[in-house]
C-alpha positions as a Python dict, from the first residue, in 0.01 Angstrom:
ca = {
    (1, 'X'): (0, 0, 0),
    (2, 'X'): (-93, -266, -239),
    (3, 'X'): (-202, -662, -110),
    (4, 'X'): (-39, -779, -433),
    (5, 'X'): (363, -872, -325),
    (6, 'X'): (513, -746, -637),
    (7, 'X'): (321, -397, -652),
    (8, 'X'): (429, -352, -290),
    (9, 'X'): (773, -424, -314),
    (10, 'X'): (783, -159, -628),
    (11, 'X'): (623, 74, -399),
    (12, 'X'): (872, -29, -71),
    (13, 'X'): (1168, 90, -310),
    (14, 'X'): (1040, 382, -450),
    (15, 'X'): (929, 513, -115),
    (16, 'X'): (1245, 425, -4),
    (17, 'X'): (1431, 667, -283),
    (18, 'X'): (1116, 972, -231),
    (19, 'X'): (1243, 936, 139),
    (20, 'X'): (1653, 997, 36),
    (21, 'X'): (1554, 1272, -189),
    (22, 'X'): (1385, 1470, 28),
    (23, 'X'): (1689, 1397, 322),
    (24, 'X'): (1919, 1494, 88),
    (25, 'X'): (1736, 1857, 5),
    (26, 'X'): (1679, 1884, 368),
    (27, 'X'): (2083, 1817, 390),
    (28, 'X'): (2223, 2055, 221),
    (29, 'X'): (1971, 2344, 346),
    (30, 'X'): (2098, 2257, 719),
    (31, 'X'): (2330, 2418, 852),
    (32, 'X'): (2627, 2211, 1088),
    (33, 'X'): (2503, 2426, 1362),
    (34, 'X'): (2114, 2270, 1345),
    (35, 'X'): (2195, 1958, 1220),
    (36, 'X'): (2102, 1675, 1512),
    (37, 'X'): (2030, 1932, 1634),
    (38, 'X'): (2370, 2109, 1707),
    (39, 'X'): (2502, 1812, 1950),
    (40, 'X'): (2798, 1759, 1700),
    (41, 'X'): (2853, 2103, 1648),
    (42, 'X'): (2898, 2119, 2033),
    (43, 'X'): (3187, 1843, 2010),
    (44, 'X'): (3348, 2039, 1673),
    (45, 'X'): (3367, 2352, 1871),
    (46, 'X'): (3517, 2196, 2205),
    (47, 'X'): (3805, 2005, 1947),
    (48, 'X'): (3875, 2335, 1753),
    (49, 'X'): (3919, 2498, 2096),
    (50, 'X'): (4130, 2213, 2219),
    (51, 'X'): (4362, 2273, 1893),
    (52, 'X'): (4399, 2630, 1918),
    (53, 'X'): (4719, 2563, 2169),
    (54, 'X'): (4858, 2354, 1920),
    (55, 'X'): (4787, 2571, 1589),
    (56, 'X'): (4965, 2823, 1879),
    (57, 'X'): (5282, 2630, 1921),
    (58, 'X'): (5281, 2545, 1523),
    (59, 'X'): (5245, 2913, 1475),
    (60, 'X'): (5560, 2999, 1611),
    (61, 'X'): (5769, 2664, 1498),
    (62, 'X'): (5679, 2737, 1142),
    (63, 'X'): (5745, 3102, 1176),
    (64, 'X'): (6066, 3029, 1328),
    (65, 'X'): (6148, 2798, 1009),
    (66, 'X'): (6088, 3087, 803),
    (67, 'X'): (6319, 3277, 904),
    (68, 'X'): (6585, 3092, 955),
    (69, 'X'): (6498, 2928, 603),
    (70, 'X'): (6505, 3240, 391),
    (71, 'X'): (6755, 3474, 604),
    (72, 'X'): (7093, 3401, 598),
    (73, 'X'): (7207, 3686, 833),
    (74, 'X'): (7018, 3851, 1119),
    (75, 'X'): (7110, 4179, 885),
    (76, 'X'): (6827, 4168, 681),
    (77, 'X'): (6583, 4238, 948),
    (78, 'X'): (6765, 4601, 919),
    (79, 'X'): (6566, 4645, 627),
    (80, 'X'): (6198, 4727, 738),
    (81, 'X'): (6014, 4627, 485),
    (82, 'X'): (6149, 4263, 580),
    (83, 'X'): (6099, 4276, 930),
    (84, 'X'): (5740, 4385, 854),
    (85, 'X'): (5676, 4137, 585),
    (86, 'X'): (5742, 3857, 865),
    (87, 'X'): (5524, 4063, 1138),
    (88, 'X'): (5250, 4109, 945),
    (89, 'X'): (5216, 3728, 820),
    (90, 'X'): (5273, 3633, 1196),
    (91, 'X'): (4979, 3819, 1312),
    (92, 'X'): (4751, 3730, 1022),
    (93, 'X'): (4859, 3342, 1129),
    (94, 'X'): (4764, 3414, 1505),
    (95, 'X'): (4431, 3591, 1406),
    (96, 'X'): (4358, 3323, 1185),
    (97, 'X'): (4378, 3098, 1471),
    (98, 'X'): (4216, 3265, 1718),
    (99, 'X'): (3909, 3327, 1467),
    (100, 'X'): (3984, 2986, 1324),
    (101, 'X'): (3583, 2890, 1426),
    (102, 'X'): (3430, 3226, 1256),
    (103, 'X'): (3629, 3189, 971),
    (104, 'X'): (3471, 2876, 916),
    (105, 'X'): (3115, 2927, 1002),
    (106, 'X'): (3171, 3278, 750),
    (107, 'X'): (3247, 3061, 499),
    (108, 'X'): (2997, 2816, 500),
    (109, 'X'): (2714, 3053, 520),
    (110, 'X'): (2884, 3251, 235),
    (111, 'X'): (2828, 2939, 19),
    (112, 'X'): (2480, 2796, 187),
    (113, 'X'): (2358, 3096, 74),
    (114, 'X'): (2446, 3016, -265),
    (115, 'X'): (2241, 2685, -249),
    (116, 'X'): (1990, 2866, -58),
    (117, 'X'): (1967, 3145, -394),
    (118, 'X'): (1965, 2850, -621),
    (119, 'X'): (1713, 2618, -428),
    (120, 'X'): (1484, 2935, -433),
    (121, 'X'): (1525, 3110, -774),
    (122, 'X'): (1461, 2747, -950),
    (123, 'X'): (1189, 2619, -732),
    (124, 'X'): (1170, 2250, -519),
    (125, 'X'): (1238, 1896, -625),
    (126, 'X'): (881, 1761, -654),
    (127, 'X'): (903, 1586, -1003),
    (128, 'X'): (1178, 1394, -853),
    (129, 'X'): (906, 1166, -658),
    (130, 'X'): (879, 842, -842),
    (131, 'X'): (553, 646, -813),
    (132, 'X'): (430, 341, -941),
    (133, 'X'): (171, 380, -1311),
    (134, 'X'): (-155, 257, -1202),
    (135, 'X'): (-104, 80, -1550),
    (136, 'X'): (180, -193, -1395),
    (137, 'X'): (20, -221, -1090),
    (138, 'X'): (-343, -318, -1294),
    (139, 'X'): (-140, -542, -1498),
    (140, 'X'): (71, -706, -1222),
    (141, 'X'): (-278, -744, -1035),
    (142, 'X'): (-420, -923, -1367),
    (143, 'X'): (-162, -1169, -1363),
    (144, 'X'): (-168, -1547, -1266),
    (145, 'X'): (-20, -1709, -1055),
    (146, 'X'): (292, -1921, -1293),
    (147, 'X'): (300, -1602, -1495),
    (148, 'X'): (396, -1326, -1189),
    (149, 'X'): (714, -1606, -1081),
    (150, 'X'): (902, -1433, -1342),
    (151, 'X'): (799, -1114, -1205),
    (152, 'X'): (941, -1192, -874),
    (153, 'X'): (1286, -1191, -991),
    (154, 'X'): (1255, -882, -1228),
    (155, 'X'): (1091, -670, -878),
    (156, 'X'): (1349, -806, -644),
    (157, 'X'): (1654, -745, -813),
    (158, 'X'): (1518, -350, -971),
    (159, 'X'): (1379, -287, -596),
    (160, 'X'): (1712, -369, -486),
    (161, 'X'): (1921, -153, -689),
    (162, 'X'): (1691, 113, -635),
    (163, 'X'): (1716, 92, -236),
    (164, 'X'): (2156, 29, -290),
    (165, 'X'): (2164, 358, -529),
    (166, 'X'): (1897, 569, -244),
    (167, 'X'): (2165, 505, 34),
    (168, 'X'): (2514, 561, -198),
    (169, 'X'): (2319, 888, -271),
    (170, 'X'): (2216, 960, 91),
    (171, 'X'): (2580, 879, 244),
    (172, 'X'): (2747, 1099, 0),
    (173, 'X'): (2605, 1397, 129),
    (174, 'X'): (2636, 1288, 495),
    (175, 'X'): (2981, 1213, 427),
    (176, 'X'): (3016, 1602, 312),
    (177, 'X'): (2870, 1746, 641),
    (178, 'X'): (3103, 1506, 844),
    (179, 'X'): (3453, 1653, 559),
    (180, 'X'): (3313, 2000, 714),
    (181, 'X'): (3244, 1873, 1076),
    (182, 'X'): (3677, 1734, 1031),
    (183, 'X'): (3752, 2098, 866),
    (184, 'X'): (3622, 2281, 1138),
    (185, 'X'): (3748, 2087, 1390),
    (186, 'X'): (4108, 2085, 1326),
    (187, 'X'): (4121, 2454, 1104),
    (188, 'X'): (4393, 2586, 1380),
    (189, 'X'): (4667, 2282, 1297),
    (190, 'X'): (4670, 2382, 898),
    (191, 'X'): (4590, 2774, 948),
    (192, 'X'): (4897, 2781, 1152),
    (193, 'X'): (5101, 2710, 861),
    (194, 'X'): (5031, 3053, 738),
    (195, 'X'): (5281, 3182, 949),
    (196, 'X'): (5596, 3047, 777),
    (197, 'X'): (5686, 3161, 387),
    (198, 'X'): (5759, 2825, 296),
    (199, 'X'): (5454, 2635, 513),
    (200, 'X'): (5181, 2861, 400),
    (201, 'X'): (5084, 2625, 58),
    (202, 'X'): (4938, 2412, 333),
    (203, 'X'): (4713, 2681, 441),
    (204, 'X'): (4619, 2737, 138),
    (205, 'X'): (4557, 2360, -7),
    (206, 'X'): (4355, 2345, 318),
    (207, 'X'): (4141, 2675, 250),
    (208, 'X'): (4077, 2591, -112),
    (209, 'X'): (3969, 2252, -36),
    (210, 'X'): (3734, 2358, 269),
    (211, 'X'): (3576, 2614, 22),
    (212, 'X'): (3513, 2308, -200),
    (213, 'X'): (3365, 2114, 35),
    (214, 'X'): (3126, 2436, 119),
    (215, 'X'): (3035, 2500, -256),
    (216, 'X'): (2954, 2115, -295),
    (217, 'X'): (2628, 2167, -146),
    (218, 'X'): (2513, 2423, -432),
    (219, 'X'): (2610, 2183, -689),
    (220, 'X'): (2416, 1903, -533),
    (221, 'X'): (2135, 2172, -508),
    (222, 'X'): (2182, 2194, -864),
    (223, 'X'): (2224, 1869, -928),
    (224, 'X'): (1844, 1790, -765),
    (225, 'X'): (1674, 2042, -961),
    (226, 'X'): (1860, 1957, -1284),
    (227, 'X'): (1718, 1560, -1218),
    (228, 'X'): (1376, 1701, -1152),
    (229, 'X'): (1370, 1863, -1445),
    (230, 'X'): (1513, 1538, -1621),
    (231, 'X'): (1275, 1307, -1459),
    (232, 'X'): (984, 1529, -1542),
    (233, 'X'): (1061, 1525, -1926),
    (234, 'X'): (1151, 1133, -1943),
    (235, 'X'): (892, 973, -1783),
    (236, 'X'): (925, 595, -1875),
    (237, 'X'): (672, 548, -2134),
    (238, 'X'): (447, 253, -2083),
    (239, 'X'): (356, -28, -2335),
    (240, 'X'): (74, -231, -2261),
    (241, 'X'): (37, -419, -2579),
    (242, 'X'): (346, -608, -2438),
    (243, 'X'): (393, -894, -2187),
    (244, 'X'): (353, -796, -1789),
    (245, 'X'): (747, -882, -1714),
    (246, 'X'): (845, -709, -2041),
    (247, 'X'): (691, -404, -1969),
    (248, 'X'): (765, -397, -1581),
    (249, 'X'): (1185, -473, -1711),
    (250, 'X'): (1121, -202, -1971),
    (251, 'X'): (990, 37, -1680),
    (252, 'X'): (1219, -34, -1398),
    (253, 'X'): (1492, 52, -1622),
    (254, 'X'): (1447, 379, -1787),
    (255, 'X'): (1344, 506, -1391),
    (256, 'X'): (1685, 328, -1313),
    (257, 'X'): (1891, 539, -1534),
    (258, 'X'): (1713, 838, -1482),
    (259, 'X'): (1795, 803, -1075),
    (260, 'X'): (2189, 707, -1198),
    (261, 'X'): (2127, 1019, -1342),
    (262, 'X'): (2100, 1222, -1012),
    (263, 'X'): (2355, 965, -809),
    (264, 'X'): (2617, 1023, -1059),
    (265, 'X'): (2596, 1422, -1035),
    (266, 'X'): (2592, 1360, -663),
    (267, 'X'): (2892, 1171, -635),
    (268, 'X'): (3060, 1337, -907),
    (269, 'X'): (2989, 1663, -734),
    (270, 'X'): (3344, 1675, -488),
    (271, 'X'): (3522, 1607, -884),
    (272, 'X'): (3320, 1929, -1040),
    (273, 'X'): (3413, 2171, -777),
    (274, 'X'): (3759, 2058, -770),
    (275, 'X'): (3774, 2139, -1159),
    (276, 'X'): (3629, 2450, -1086),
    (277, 'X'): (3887, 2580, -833),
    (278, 'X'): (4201, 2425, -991),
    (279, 'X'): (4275, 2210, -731),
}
């Protein structure tokens, strides 16, 4: 770490974001099960086991509504192919509960191992690391005293957005494993819905959305590599013909909108999937 203020507050920020990157890649490569190590998992699994008496009672209100909904006379259950119709979505419903945890877990490792394939086929997210030229640091070294003031400002308010854009990145993706943490959890309350005709869009709104939430993770996978790649090709060019503060402004923003770059993808990642499914 530098002596010089300015170099050192660069280097706070930037080490700051390295740090975010590589919790974000270590993120979505977690499982729910490991992650903090598995003492929320613990409480997820208690609550979904607590809810199974309620997705229970659910199951046989909103299979009750179903028939009464779409059968005017008890006559129709004469015909067996109705009768079965309503059996067979009844037990799917109850085995959907009772499973409601393995469903879930299936599903997510169905789709980490999608981000797993991707993270793997198209290698790690090194050129994401941002560092500080030697150049700006030299020339932030070789300036005087009245001369670095300005430099102050220009290092304070790019170190800043740097550190704000590192944590709207990082909470993003924690706020993704808690959205599967609250799936899990209560899965029996909307699976029951399955077992009523009428009910069972809920089911499937809340299906469709979990296997968003699941598929999120390769697209912020994807989103990583694709910045690397980005980051790689654009490094800010330096010019050292001009003034220090002009070049350090020049610098701090191209590596600025290269890391909006990578938060935008990230936060636009829930919008993508969503697309993707229709929903």
């Amino acid at each position: 770490m530098s002596d010089n203020w300015i170099v050192a507050n660069l280097e706070n920020a930037f080490a700051t974001w390295n740090d975010k990157m590589a919790e974000v890649w270590s993120l979505v490569t977690t499982s729910p099960q490991d992650f903090k190590g598995g003492a929320i998992w613990n409480i997820v699994t208690g609550i979904n086991g607590t809810l199974q008496a309620v997705g229970y009672g659910l199951l046989v209100l909103f299979f009750a509504m179903s028939i009464f909904k779409s059968t005017a006379s008890f006559r129709d259950f004469q015909r067996p192919e109705y009768a079965l119709k309503h059996f067979i979505r009844f037990v799917a419903a109850k085995l959907a509960i009772t499973y409601a945890m393995d469903l879930m877990t299936t599903t997510y490792t169905i789709f980490g191992g999608i981000a797993a394939q991707v993270a793997g086929g198209l290698g790690g997210i090194s050129g994401a690391a941002v560092t500080l030229p030697t150049a700006i640091a030299t020339a932030v070294d070789d300036t005087g005293f009245w001369a670095s003031i300005p430099l102050w400002l220009v290092t304070i308010l790019g170190s800043l957005f740097i550190t704000i854009m590192a944590f709207i990145m990082i909470m993003t993706v924690y706020g993704r494993f808690f959205r599967i943490y609250m799936y899990t959890a209560l899965a029996p309350v909307p699976l029951s819905s399955f077992a009523g005709e009428g009910t069972s869009q809920m089911g499937k709104t809340f299906v469709k959305s979990y296997v968003g939430v699941c598929m999120e993770g390769a697209v912020i996978v994807l989103a990583c590599i694709i910045f690397s790649a980005f980051a790689s090709a654009s490094t800010p060019t330096l010019d050292t013909d001009i003034t220090t503060v002009t070049m350090i402004w020049k610098y701090i923003g191209e590596v600025i909108f290269n890391m909006l770059v990578l938060v935008g993808l990230i936060k636009g990642a829930d919008r993508l999937v969503k697309e993707m499914l229709g929903t």
